[in-house]
C-alpha positions in Angstrom: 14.4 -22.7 -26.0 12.0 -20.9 -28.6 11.7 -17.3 -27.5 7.7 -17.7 -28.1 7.6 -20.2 -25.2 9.9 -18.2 -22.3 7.2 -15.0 -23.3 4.3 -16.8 -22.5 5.8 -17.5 -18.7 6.8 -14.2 -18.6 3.6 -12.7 -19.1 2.0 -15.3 -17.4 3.8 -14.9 -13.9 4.0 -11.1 -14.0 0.1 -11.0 -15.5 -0.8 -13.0 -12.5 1.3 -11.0 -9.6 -0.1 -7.7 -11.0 -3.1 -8.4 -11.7 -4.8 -11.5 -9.6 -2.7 -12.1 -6.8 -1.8 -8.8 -5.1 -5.1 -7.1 -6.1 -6.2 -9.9 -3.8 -4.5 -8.8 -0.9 -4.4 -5.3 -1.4 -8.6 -5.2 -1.1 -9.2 -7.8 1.1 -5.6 -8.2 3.8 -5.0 -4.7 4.9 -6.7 -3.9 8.3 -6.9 -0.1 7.9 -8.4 0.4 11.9 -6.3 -1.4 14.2 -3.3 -1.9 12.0 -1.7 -4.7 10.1 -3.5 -7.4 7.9 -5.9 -10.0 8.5 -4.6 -13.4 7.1 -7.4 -15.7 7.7 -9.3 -15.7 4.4 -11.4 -17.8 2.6 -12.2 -18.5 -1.0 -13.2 -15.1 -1.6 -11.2 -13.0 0.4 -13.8 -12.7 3.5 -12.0 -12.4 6.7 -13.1 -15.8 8.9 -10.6 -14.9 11.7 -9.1 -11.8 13.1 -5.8 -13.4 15.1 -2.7 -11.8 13.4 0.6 -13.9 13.0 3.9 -12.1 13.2 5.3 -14.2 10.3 2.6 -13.0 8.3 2.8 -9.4 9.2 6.4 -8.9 8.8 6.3 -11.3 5.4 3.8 -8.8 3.8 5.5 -5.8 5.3 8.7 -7.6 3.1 6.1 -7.9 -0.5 5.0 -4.7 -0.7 8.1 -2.7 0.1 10.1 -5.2 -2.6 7.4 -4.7 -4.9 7.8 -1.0 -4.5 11.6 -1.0 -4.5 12.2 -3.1 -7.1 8.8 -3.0 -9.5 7.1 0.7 -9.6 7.2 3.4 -6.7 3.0 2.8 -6.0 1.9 5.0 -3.1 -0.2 2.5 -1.9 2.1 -0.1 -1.8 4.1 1.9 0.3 1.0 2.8 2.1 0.2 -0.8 2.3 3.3 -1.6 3.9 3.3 1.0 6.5 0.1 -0.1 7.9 2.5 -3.2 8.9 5.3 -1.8 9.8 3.1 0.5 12.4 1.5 -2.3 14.1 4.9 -4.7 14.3 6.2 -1.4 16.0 3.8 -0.4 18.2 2.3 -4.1 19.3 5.3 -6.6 17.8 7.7 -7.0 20.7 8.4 -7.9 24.3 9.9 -6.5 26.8 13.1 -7.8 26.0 13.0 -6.8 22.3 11.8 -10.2 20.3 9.2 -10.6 18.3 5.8 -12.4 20.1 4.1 -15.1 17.6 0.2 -13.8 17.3 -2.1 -11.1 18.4 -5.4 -10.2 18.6 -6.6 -8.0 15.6 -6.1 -4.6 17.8 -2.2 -5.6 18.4 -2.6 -7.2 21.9 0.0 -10.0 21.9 -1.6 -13.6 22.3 1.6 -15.8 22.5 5.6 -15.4 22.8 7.3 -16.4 19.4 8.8 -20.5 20.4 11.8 -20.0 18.0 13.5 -17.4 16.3 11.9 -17.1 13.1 9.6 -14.3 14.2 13.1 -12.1 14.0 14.0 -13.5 11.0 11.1 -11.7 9.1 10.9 -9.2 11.3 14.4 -8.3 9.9 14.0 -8.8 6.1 10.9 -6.4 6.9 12.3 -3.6 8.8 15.2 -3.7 6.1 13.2 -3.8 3.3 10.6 -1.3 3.9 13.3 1.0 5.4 15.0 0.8 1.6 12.2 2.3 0.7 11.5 5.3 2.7 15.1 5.9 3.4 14.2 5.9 7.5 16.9 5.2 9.2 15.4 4.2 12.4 13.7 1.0 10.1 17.2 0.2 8.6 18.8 0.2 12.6 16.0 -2.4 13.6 16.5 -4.4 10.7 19.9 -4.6 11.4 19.8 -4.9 15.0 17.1 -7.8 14.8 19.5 -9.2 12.3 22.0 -10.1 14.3 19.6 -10.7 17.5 18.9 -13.4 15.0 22.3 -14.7 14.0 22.8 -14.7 18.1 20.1 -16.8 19.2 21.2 -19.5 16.7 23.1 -20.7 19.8 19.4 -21.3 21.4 17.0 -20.8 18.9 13.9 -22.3 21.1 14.7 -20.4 24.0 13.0 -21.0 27.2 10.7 -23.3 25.3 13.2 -25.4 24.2 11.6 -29.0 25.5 14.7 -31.3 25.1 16.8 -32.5 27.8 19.7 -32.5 26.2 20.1 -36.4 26.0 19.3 -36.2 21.6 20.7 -32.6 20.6 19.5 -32.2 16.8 20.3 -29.2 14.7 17.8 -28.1 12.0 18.4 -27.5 8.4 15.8 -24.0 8.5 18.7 -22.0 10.4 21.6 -22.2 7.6 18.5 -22.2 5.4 17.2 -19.1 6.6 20.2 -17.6 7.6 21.4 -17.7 3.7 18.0 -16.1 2.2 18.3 -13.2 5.0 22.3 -12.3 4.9 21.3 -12.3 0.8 18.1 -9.9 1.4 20.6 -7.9 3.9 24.3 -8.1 2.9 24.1 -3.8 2.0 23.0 -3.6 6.0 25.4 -6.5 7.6 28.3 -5.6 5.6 30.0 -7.7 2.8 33.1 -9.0 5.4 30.4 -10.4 7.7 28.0 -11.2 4.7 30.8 -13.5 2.7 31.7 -15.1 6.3 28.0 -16.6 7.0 27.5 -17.0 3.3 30.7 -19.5 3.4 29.2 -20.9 7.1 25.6 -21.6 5.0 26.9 -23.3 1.5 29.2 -25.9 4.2 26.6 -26.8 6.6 23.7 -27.3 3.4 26.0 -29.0 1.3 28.2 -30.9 3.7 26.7 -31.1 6.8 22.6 -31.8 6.1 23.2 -32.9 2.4 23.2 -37.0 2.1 25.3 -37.9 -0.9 24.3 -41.3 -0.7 20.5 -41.0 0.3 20.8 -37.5 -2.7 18.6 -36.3 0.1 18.6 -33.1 2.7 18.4 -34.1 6.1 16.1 -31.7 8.1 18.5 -32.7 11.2 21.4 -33.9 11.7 23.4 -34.5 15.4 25.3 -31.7 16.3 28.8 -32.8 14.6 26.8 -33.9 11.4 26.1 -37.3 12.3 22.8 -39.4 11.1 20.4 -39.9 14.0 18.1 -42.8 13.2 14.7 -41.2 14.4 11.6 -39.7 13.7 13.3 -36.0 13.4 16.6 -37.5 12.3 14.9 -39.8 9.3 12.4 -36.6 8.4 13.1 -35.2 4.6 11.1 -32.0 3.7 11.5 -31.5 0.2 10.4 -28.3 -0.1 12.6 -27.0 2.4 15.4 -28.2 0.0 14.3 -26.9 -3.1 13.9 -23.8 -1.4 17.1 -23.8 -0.2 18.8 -24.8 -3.7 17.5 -21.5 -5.2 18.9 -19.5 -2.1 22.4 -21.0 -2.5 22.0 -20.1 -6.4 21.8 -16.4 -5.6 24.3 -16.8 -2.8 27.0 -18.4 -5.9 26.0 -15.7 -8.4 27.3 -13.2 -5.5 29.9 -15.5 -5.0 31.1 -16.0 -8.8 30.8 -19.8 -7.7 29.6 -21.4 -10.8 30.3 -25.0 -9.5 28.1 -24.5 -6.3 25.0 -23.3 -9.2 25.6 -26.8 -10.4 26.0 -28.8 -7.4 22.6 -26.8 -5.9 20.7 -27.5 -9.4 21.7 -31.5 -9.4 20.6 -31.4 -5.9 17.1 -29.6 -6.9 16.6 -32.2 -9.6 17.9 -35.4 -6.6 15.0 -33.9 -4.3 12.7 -34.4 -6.7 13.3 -37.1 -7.8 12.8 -38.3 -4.4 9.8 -36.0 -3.3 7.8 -36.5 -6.0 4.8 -38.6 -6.2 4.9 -41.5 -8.7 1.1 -42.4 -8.9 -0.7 -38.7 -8.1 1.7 -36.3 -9.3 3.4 -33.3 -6.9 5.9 -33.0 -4.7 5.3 -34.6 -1.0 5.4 -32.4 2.0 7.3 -34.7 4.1 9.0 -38.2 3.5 11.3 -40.4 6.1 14.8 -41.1 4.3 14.0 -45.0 5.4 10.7 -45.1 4.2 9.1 -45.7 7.8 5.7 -44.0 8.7 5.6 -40.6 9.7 4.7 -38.8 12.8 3.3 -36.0 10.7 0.0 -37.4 9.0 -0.5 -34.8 6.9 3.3 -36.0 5.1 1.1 -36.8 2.1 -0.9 -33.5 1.3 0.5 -31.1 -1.7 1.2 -27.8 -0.5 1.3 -24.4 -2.9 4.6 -23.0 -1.2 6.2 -26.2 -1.8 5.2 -26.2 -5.8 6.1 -22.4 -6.1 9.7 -23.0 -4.1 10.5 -25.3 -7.4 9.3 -23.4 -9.9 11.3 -20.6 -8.6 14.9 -22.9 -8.5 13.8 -24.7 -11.5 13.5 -21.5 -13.7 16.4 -19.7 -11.7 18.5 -23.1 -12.6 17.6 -23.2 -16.3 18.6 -19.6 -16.6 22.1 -20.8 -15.0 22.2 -23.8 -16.5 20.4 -24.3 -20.0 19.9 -27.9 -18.9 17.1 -29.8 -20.5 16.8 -32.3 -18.0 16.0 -28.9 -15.9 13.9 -27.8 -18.4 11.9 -31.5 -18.1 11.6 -30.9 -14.6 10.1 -27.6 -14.7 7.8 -28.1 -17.2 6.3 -31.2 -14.5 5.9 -29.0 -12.2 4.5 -26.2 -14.0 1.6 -28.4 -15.1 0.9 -29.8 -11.8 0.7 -26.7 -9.7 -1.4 -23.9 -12.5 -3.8 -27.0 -12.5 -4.1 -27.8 -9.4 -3.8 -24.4 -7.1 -4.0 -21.8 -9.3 -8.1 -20.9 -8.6 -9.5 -19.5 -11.9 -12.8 -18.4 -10.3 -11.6 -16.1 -7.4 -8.1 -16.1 -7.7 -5.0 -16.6 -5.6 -3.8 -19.7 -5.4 -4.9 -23.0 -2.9 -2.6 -23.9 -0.2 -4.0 -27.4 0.8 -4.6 -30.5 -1.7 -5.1 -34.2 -0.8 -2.3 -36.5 -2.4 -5.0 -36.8 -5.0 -4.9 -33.1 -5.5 -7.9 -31.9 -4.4 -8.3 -29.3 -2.3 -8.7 -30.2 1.7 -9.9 -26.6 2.3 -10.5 -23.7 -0.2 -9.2 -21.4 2.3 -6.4 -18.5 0.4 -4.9 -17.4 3.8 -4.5 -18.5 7.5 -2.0 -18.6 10.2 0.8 -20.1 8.2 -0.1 -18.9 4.6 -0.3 -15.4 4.2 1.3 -13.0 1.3 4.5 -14.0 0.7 5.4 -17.4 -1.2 2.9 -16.9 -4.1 3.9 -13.2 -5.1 7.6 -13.7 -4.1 7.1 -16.9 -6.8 5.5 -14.8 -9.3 7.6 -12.1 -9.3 11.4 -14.3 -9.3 9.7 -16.7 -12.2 8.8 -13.4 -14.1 12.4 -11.9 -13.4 13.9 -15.5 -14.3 12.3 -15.3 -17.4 12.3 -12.2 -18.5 16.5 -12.8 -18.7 16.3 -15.8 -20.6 14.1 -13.7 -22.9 16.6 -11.4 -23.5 19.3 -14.0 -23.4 17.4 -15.7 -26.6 16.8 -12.4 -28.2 
């Protein structure tokens, strides 16, 4: 690849981290009188709702503190994250230590958490921003809301767990998950523990929810593995996949596991090929393995998280790999999603598009987007190809 052409995505992702996308959030998220950030905003950064989402919290807790651990020591990064960290400690948990789900915008919970995810990034939070001010007392509850975490897996829904038992499923997000957060973590959990659910993660994505035949990920499965022919058991998210494909690439470069970095990138490029839309362009957001209807009606929009989740395996494969086919792929997607949800007026990127690829609302935050998936893109595409630069050179 010519040198001239991996510069130009260099600059281009860490141009548009620096300076679009977190400027964004650092003038219009933080909420500098009650605590925490405000999510809901529109097409130009004005707040339209003042409900605040744990995910969303403890994700942008997670940014800043990486961005100042790993990018440049800015005070008001730091400062940025703190205001986060304050409010998940002083309004983020129950009695019994988890995590609630939402707030009102002066910390007062709204609803309990109805899985285990608000832990989840609680923990990378707690961890990360604790790296960066050496507190101890973070690092202990990131740790300890770690494996709170890897404990619930047994119940992940808890008391709102709705099934009766008679069609037990098992969902692809927990090894999923579980893999990006023992990565983010392994100097806290310890590398014993770490290489044990490592090992746990790469069998049940690549042997347990991966379909061979289908070259599909199955976002459940039966609890020994088996198909289940049903709405849940039929339901592919693609993006979920991708995402996953990356994690298990970073999981096999701490492993020295070259042959799982090319199993995971043939099973990036399979996912595609299945999730990707022949006539409009972009990746799906959900598909049945059968091709039956959907109980989700919205299986046909284009989301950004989905888009950025390839670009990020797609470079972080090519780096791996040199593939061209790879190389194809990526450059697909790259032209699809800079056209299509980059917004060159007010930036930040869309979240919502129609199968056509217009946007359903020009909304750059809510209760499920937040930031998170656009500068964690941003700033792994930069990293990705700022080595093959210096690979080439």
């Amino acid at each position: 690849m010519e040198l001239e052409i991996l510069t130009f995505y260099k600059n281009q992702y860490k141009k548009a981290l620096m300076d679009n996308v977190i400027p964004f959030w650092e003038k219009h998220s933080p909420d500098w009188e009650h605590g925490g950030y405000f999510t809901c905003l529109d097409r130009e950064g004005r707040v339209y709702d003042t409900d605040k989402f744990s995910w969303l919290q403890a994700r942008q807790v997670w940014t800043f503190s990486m961005l100042y651990n790993k990018v440049e020591k800015k005070k008001n990064w730091l400062k940025i994250a703190e205001n986060g960290i304050k409010f998940l400690l002083n309004n983020g948990r129950d009695s019994n230590g988890s995590f609630y789900f939402s707030f009102k915008k002066d910390g007062e919970p709204l609803t309990h958490a109805f899985n285990i995810y608000s832990d989840c990034f609680a923990a990378i939070a707690f961890a990360e921003y604790g790296k960066a001010t050496g507190d101890e007392e973070m690092l202990e509850i990131g740790r300890n809301t770690y494996f709170r975490f890897i404990e619930r897996q047994k119940n992940p829904k808890g008391r709102f767990e709705k099934s009766t038992g008679s069609r037990l499923l098992k969902s692809f997000g927990l090894p999923m998950m579980t893999a990006f957060l023992t990565f983010e973590m392994e100097d806290l959990v310890g590398t014993g523990k770490s290489i044990e659910v490592f090992e746990e993660c790469i069998h049940q994505i690549l042997h347990v929810h991966y379909d061979p035949n289908l070259q599909i990920i199955n976002e459940y499965v039966g609890l020994h593995g088996e198909r289940v022919d049903c709405f849940d058991g039929r339901l592919v998210n693609p993006g979920h996949g991708i995402e996953a494909m990356w994690f298990l690439m970073d999981v096999a470069l701490r492993l020295d596991r070259k042959d799982i970095i090319d199993r995971a990138t043939d099973i990036c490029l399979q996912i595609l090929e299945f999730g990707w839309d022949k006539k409009y362009g972009g990746i799906f957001y959900f598909m049945d393995s059968k091709g039956a209807p959907l109980q989700q009606l919205e299986w046909d929009q284009k989301l950004w998280w989905v888009h950025q989740e390839a670009l990020i395996a797609l470079s972080k494969a090519y780096l791996h790999t040199k593939r061209t086919d790879v190389w194809k792929w990526y450059e697909r997607v790259y032209d699809y999603s800079w056209n299509k949800f980059y917004d060159v007026e007010y930036g930040e990127w869309f979240g919502y598009l129609s199968r056509e690829g217009r946007p359903h609302t020009t909304l750059k935050g809510g209760k499920w987007k937040g930031c998170f998936h656009t500068p964690r893109a941003l700033y792994e595409c930069w990293q990705n190809f700022e080595k093959l630069t210096k690979l080439e050179k």
